[in-house]
Structures are given as C-alpha cells and as structure tokens.
MARBA-3410 file (N, C-alpha, C, O; in Angstrom, 1 decimal):
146
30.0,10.3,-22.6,30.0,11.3,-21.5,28.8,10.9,-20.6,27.7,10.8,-21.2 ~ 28.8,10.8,-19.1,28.0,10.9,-18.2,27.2,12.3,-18.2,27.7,13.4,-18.6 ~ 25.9,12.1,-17.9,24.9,13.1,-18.0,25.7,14.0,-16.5,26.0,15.2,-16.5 ~ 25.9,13.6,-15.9,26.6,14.8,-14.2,27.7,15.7,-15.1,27.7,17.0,-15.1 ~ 28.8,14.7,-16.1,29.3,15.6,-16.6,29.1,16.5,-18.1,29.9,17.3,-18.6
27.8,16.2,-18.8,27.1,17.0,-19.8,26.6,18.5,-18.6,26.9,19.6,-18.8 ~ 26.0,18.1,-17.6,25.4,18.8,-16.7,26.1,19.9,-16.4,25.5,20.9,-16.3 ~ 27.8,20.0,-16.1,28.8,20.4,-15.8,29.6,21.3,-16.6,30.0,22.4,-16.2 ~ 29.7,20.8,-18.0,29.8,21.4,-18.9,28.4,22.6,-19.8,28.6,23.5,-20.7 ~ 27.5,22.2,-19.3,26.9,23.0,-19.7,26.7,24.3,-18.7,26.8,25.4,-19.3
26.7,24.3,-17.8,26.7,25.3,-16.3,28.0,25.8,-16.9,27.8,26.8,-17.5 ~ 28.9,25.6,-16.9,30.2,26.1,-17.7,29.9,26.8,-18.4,30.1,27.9,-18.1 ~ 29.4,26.6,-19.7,29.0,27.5,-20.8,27.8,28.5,-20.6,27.7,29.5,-21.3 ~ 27.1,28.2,-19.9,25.6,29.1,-19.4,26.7,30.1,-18.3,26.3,31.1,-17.9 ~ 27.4,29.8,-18.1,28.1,31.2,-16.3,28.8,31.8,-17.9,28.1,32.6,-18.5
30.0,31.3,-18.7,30.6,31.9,-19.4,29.6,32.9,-20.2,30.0,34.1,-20.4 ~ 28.5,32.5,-20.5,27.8,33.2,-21.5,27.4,34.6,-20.5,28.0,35.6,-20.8 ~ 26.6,34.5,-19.7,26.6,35.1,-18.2,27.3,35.9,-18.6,26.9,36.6,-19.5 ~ 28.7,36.1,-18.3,29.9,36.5,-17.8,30.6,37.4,-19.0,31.1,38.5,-18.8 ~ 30.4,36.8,-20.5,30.0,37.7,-21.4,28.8,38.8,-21.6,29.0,40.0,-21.5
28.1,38.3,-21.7,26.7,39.4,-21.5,27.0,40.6,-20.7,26.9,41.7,-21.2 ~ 27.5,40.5,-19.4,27.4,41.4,-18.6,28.5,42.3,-18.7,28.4,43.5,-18.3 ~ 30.0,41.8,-19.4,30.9,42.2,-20.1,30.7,43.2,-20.5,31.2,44.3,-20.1 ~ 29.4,42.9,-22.0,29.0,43.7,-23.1,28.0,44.9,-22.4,27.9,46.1,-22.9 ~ 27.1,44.6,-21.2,26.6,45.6,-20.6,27.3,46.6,-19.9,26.9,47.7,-19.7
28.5,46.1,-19.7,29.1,47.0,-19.1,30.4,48.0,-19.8,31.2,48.9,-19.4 ~ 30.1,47.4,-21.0,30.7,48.3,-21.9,29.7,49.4,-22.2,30.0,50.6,-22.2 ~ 28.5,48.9,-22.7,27.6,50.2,-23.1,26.8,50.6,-21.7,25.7,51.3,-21.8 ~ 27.3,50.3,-20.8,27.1,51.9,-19.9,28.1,52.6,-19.9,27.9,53.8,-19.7 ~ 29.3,52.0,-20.0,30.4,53.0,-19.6,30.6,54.0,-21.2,31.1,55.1,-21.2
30.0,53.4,-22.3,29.8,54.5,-23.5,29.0,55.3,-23.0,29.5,56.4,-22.7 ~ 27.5,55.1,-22.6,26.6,56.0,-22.1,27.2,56.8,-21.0,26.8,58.0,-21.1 ~ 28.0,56.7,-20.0,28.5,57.6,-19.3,29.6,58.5,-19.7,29.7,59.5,-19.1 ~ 30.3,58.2,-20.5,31.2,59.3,-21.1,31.0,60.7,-21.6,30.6,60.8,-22.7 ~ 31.2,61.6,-20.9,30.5,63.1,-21.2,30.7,63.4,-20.0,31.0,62.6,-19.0
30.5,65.0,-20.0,30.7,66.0,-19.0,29.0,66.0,-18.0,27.9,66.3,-18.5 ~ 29.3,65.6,-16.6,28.1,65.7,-16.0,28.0,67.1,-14.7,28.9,67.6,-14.0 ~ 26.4,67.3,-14.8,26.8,69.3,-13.9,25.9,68.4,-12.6,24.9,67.7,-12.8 ~ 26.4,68.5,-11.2,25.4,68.4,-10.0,24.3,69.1,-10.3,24.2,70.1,-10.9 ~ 23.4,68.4,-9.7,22.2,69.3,-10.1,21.1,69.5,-8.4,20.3,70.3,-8.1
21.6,68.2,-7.6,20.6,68.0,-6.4,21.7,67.3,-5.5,22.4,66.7,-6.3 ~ 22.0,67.2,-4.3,22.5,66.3,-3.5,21.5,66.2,-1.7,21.5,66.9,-0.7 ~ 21.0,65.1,-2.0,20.3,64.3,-0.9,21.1,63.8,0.5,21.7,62.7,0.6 ~ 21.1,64.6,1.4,21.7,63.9,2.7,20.6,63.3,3.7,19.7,63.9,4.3 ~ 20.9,61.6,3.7,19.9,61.0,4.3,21.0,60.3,5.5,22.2,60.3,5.5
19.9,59.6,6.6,20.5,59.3,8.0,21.7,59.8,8.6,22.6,58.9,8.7 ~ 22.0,61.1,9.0,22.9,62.1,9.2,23.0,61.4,10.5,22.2,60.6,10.9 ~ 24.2,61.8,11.2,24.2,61.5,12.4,23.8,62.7,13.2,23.4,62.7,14.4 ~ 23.9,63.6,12.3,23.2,65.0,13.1,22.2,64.8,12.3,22.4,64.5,11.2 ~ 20.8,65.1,12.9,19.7,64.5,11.7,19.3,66.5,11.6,18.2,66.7,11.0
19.9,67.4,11.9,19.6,68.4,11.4,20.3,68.3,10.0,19.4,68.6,9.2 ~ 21.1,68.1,9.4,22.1,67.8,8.5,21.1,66.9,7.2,21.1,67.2,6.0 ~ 20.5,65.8,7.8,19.2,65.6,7.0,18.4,66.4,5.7,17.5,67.1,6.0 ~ 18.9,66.2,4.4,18.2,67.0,3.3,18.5,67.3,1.9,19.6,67.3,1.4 ~ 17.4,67.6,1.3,18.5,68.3,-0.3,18.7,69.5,-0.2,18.2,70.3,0.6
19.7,69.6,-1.2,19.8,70.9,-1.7,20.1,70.8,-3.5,20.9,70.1,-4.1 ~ 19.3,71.6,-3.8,19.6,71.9,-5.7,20.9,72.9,-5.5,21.2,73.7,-4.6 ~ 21.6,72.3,-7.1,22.9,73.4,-7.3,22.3,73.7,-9.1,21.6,73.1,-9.9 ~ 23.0,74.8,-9.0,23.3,76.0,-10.4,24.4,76.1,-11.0,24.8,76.8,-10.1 ~ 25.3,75.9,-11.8,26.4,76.0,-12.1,26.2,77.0,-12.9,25.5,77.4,-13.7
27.9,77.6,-11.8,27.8,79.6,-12.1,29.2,79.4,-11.9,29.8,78.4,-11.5 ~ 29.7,80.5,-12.2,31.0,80.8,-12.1,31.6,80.6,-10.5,32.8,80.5,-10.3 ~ 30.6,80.7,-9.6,31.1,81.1,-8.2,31.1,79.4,-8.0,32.1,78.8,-7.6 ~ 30.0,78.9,-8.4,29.9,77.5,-8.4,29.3,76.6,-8.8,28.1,76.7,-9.2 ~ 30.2,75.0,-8.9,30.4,74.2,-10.0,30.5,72.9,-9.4,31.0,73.0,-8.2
30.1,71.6,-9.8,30.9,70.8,-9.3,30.8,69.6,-10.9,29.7,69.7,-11.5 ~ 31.2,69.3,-11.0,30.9,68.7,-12.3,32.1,66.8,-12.3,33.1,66.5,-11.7 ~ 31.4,66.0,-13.3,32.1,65.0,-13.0,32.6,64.7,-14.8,31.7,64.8,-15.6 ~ 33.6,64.6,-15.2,33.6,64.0,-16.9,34.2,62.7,-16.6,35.0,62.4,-15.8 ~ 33.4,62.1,-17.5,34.1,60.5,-18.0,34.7,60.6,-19.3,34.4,61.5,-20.0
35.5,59.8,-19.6,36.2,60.0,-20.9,35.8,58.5,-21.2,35.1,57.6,-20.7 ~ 36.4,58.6,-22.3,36.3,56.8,-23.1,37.5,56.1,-22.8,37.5,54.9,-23.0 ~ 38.2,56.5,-22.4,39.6,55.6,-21.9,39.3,55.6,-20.3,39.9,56.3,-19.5 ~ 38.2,54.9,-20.0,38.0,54.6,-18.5,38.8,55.9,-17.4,39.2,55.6,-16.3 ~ 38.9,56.9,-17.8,39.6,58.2,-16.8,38.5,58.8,-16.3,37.5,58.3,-16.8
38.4,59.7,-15.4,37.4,60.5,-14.8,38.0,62.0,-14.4,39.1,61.8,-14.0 ~ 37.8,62.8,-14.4,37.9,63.8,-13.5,36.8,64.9,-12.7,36.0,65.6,-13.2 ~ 37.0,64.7,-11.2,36.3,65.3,-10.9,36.3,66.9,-10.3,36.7,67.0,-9.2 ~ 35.8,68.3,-11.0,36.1,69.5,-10.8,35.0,70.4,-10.3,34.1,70.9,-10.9 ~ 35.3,70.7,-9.0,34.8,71.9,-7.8,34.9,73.0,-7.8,36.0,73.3,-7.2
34.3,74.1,-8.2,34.4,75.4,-8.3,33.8,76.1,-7.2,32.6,76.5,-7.3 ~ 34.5,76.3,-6.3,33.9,77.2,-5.3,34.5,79.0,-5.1,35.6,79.6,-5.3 ~ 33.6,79.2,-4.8,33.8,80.9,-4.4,35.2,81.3,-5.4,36.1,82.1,-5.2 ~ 34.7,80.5,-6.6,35.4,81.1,-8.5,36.7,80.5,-8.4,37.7,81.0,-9.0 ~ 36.8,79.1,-7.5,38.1,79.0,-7.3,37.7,77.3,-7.9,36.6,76.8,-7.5
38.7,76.5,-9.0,38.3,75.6,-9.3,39.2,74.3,-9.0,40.0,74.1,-9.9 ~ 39.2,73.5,-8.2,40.0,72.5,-7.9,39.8,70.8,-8.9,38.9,70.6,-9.8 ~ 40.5,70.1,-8.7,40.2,68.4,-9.6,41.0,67.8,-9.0,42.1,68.2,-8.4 ~ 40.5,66.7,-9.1,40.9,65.0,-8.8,40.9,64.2,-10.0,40.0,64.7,-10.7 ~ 41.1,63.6,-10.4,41.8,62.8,-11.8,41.7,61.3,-11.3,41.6,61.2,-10.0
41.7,60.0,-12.0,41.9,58.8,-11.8,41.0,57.6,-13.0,40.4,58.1,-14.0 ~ 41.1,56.4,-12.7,40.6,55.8,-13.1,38.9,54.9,-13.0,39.0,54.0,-12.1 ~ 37.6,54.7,-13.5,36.8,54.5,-12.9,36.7,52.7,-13.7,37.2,52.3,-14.7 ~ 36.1,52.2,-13.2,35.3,50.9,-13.5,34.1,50.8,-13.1,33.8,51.4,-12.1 ~ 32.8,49.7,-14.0,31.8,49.3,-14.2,31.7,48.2,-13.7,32.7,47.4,-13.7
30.3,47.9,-12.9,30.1,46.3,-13.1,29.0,46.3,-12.4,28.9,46.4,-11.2 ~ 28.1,46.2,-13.6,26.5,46.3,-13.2,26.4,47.5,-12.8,27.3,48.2,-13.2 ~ 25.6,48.1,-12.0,25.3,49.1,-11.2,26.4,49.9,-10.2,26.5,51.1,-9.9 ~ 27.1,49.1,-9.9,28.7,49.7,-9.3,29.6,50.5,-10.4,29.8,50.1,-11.6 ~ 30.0,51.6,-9.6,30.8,52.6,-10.1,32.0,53.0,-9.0,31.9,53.7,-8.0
33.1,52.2,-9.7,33.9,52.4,-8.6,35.2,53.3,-8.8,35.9,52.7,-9.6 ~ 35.6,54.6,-8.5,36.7,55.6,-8.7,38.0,55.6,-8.2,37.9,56.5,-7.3 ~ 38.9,55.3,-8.2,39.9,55.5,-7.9,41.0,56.2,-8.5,41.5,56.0,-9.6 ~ 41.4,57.2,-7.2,41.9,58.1,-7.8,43.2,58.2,-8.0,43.9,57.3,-7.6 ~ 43.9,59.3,-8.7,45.2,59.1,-9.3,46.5,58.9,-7.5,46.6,59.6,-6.5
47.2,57.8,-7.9,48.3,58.3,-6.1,48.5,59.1,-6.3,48.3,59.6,-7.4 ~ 49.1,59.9,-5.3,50.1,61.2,-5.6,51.2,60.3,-5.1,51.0,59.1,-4.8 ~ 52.5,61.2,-5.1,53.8,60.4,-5.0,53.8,60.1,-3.9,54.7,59.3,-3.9 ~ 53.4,60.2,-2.6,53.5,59.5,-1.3,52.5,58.3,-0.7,52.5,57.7,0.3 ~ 51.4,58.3,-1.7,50.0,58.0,-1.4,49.8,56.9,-2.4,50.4,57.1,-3.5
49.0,55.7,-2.2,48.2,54.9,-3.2,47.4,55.2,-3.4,47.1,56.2,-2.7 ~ 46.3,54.7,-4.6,45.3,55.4,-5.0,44.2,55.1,-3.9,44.2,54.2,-3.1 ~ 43.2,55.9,-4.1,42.2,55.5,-2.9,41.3,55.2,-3.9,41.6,55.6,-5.0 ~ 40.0,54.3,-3.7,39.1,53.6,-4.3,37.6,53.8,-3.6,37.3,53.5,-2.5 ~ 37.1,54.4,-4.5,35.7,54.8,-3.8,34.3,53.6,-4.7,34.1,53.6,-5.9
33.8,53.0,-4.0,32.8,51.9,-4.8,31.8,53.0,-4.3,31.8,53.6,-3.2 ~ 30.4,53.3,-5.9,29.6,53.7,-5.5,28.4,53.2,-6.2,28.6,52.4,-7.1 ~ 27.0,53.6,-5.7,26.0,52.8,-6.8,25.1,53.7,-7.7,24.4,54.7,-7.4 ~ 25.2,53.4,-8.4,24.4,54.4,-9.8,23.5,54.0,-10.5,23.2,52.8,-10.6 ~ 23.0,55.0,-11.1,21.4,54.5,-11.9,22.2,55.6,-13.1,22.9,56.5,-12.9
21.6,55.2,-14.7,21.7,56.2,-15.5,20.8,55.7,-16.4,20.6,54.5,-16.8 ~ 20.2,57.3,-16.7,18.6,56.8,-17.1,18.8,58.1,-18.0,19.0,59.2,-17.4 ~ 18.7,58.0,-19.9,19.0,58.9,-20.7,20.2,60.6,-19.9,21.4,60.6,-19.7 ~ 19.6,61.1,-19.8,20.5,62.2,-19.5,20.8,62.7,-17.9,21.5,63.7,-17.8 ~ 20.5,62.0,-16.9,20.4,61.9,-15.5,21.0,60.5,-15.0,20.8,59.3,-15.2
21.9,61.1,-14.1,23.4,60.1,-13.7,22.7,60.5,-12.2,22.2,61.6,-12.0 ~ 22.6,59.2,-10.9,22.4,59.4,-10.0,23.1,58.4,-9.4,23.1,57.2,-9.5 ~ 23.9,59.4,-8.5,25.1,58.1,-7.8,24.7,58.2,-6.1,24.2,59.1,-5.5 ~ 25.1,56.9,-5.6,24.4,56.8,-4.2,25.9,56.4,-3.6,26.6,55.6,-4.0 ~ 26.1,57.5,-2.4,27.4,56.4,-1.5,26.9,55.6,-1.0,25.7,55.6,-0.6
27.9,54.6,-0.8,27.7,53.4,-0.3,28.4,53.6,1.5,27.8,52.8,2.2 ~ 29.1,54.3,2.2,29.2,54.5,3.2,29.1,56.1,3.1,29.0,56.8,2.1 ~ 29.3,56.5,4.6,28.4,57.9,5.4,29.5,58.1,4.7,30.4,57.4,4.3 ~ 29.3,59.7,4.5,30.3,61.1,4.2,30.3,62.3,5.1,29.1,62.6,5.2 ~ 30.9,62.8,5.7,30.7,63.8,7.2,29.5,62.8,7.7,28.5,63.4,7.3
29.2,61.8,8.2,28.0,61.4,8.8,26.6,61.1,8.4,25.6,61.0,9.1 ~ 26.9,61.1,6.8,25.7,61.0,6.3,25.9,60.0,4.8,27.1,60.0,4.4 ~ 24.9,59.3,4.1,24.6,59.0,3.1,24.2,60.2,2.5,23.7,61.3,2.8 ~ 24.9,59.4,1.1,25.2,61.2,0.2,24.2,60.7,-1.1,24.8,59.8,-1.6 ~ 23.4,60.9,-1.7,22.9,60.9,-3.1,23.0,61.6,-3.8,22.8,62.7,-3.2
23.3,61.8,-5.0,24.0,62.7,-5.9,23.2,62.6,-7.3,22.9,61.5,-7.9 ~ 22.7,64.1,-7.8,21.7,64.0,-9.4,23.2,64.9,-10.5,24.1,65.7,-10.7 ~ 22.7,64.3,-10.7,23.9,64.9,-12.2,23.0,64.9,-13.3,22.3,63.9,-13.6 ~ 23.0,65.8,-14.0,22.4,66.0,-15.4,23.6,66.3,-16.4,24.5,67.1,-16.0 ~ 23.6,65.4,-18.3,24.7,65.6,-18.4,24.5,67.0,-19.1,23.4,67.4,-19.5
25.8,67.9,-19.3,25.9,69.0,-19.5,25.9,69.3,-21.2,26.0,70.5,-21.5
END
C-alpha cells in the first residue's frame, strides 16, 4: 500500500470513530433529557419592538403551566395551561450535539413542521435558545426538571 493510501484509510477510520463517539453522545443526552420539564424563565432578546425586550419568571399553578416531557422513545409533548385551560402538541424530537430539533405530529391535512433549536443541559436545568425570531423576537427558554 502507498502511504496517500494508508493516509486515506486512516482519515476513514478517525471520521468513523468521530461519527461513533458523537452517536454515543447523543444518546446519553437524549437519556439525560427524558423526564417532565416546568418553564421556569423566558428571555426575549432583539425584539423588533425593543419594548418587548426582556424576562419574565413563570410558577406553575393551575391557572398556569407550560411544561415540556421527553420520553425514551424519542416522542415529546409539549403542554400549556393557561387561564386552567390545558392544550398539547405531540411529535417526535432528535439530537445532534447541541441541536434539538422537534417536529411535530401532521395533522391529516398538514406535514409535520420541524423546529431546530439550541440547548444546553446542565444536571437539572434544560435551556433552549431559538434559532429564528418568534412574534419578532429571539426566545430563550429555562426549564427546570420537574
């Protein structure tokens, strides 16, 4: 064998290993994320109305709720309790690295929509960042799990 092609095959086996590793990381975040998570803070940064600019902390109370569960079979549901009234969204999520991407269940007229977002999770605190505006704003999101 020519050393260009020892060279070649080794870059082969160093990306595959790579490509494993990150596999296995992305399995044990998606165990660490499995569990019921409660909002706890949401950060509105570069608003287009820069009054709109800011946090606010939430309490989960009967009037209201917003909560996210991951399951172990890669499902998600996400459930809003407002003014004691509780709504969900259902679908499937994926990993990869720091991306967290959701996509939700179609309904019968609709494909699923696919939301990529970016996250940090650090023992009991899930912090998800959108990646584009929401009503005109980047949204950051604290979740503590419940």
């Amino acid at each position: 064998m020519t050393a260009g092609r020892i060279r070649s095959l080794l870059m082969l086996l160093i990306m595959g290993l790579g490509t494993y590793r990150c596999g296995v990381d992305n399995e044990k975040i998606e165990q660490q994320l499995v569990g019921d998570w409660i909002l706890e803070q949401q950060d509105n940064n570069q608003c287009e109305d820069s009054e709109e600019n800011g946090s606010q902390g939430f309490i989960c109370s009967s009037l209201f709720c917003s909560r996210l569960i991951f399951s172990d079979s890669s499902s998600y549901t996400i459930e809003i309790t407002t003014e004691g009234i509780t709504t969900s969204d259902n679908g499937l999520f994926t990993i990869e690295g720091s991306a967290l991407e959701l996509c939700s269940d179609p309904d019968e007229d609709e494909a699923a929509i696919c939301t990529e977002l970016l996250m940090t999770l650090t023992g009991q605190t899930l912090i998800i960042n959108g990646t584009v505006k929401v009503g005109g704003c980047y949204v950051r999101q604290r979740y503590v799990r419940n």
